[in-house]
C-alpha positions as a Markdown table, in Angstrom:
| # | Residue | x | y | z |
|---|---|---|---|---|
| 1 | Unk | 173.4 | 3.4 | 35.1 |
| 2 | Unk | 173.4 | -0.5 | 35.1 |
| 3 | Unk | 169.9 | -1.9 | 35.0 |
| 4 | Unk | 169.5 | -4.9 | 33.9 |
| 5 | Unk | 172.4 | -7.8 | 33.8 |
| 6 | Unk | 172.1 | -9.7 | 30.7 |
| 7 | Unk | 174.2 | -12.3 | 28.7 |
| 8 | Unk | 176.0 | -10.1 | 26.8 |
| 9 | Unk | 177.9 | -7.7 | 29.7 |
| 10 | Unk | 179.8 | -10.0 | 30.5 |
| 11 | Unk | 181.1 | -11.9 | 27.1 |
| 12 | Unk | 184.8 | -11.1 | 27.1 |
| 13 | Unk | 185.6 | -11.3 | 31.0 |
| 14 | Unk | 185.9 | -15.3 | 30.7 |
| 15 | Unk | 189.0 | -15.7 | 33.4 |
| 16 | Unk | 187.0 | -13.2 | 35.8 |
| 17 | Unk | 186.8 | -14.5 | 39.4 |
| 18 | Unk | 185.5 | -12.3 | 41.1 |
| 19 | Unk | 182.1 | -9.9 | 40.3 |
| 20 | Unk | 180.9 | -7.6 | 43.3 |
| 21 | Unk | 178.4 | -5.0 | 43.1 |
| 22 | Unk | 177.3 | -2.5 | 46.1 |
| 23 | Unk | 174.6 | 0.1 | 46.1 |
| 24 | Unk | 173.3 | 0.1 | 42.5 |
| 25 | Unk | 170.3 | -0.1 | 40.7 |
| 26 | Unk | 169.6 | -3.6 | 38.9 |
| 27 | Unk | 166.3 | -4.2 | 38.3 |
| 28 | Unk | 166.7 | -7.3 | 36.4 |
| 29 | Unk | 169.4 | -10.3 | 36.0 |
| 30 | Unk | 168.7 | -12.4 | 32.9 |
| 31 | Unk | 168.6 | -16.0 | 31.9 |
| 32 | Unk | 172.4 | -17.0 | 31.0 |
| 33 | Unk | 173.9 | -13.2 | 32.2 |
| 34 | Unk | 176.8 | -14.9 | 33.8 |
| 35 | Unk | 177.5 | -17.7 | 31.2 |
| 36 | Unk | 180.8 | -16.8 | 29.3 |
| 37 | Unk | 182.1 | -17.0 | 33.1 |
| 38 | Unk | 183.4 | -20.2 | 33.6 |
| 39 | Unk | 186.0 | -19.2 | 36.0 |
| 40 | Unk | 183.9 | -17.3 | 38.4 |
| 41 | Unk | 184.3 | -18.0 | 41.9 |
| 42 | Unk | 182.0 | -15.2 | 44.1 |
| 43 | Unk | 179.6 | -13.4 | 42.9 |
| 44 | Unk | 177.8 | -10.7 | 45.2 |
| 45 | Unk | 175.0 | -8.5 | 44.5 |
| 46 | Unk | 174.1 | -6.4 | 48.3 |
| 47 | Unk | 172.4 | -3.2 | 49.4 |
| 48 | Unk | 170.8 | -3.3 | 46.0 |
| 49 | Unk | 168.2 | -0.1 | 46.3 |
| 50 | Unk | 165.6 | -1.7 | 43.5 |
| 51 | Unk | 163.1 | -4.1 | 43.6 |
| 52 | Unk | 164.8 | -6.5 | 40.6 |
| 53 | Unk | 163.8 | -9.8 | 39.4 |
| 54 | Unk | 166.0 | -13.4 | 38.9 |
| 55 | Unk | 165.0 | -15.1 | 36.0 |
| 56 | Unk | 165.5 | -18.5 | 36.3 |
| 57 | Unk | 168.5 | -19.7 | 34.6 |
| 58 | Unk | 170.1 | -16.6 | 35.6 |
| 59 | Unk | 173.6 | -18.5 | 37.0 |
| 60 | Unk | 173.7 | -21.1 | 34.2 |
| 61 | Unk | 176.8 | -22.6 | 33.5 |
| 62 | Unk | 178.5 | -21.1 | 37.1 |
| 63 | Unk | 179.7 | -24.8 | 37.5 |
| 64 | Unk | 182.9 | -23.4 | 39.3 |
| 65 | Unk | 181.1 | -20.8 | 41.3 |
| 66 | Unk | 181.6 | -21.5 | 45.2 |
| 67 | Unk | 179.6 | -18.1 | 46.8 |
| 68 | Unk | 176.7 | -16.5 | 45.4 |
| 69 | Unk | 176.0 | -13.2 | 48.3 |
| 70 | Unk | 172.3 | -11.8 | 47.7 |
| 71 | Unk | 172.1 | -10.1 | 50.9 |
| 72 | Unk | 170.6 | -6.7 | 52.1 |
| 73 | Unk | 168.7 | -6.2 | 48.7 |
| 74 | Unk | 165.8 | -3.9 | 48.2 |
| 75 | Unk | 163.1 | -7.0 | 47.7 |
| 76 | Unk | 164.3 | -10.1 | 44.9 |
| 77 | Unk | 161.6 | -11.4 | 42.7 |
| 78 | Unk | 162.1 | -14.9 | 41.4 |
| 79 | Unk | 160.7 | -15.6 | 37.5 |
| 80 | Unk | 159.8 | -19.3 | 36.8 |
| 81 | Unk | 159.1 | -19.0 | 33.1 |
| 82 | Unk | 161.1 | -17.3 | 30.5 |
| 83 | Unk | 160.5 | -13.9 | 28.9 |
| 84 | Unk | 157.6 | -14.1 | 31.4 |
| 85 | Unk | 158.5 | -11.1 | 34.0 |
| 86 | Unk | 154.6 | -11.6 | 35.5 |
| 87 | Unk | 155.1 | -14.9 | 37.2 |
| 88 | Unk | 157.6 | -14.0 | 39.8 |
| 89 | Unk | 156.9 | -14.5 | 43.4 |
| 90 | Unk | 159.0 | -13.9 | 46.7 |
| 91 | Unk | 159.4 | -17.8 | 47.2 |
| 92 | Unk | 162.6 | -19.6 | 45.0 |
| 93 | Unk | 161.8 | -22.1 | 42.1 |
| 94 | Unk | 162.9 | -25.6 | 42.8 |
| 95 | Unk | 165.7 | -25.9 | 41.1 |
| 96 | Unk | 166.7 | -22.5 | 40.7 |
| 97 | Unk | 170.7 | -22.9 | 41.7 |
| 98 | Unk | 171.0 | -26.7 | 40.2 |
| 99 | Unk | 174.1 | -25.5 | 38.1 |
| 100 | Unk | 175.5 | -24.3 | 40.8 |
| 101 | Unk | 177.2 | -27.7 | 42.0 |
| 102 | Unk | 180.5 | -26.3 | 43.3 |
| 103 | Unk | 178.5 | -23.9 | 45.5 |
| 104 | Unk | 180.0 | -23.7 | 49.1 |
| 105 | Unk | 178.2 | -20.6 | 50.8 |
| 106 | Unk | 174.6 | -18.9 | 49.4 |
| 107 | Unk | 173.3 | -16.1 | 51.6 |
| 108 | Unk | 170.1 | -14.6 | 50.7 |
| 109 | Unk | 169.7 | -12.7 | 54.0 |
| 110 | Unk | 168.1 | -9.4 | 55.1 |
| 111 | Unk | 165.9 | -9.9 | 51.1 |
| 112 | Unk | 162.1 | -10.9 | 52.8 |
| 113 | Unk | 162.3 | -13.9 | 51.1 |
| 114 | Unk | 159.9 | -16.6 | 51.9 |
């Protein structure tokens, strides 16, 4: 059962593309979880049945990422502060996808995001 998305997972998958994930039960994505993925291109995270949390700095270093797809989740939680899982609110940080300068396509739809 995958949780929680943290820097480690994905350590060795550094030429990895593409990272999909349908139905499951991620409650939390860390600061740096997708770092060691330089290559990555789409990342999509839908019909997630938790309530999870994004803490900020979560897609770090996806300079090469082009489509991030948060759509049709249970209900996302942004966290401003580090290690601080209490401030989160419905509403995203400024600056929250700055890294993300290659970004081509973002859909947060169907989340109740502010």
């Amino acid at each position: 059962k995958l949780e929680k998305l943290d820097e480690n997972l994905f350590e060795q998958l550094t030429y990895l593309e593409n990272l999909k994930f349908s139905s499951i039960n991620v409650k939390f994505i860390a600061k740096n979880s997708f770092r060691n993925l330089r290559n990555l291109k789409h990342f999509e995270l839908k019909y997630n049945r938790e309530v999870f949390k994004i803490a900020n700095g979560a897609f770090n270093k996806l300079f090469n990422l082009k489509q991030l797809i948060l759509h049709h989740n249970h209900q996302i939680y942004f966290i401003k502060q580090d290690l601080d899982d209490n401030v989160s609110n419905r509403i995203i940080p400024d600056g929250f996808f700055d890294d993300l300068i290659s970004l081509e396509h973002l859909d947060l739809s169907s989340n109740g995001l502010e």
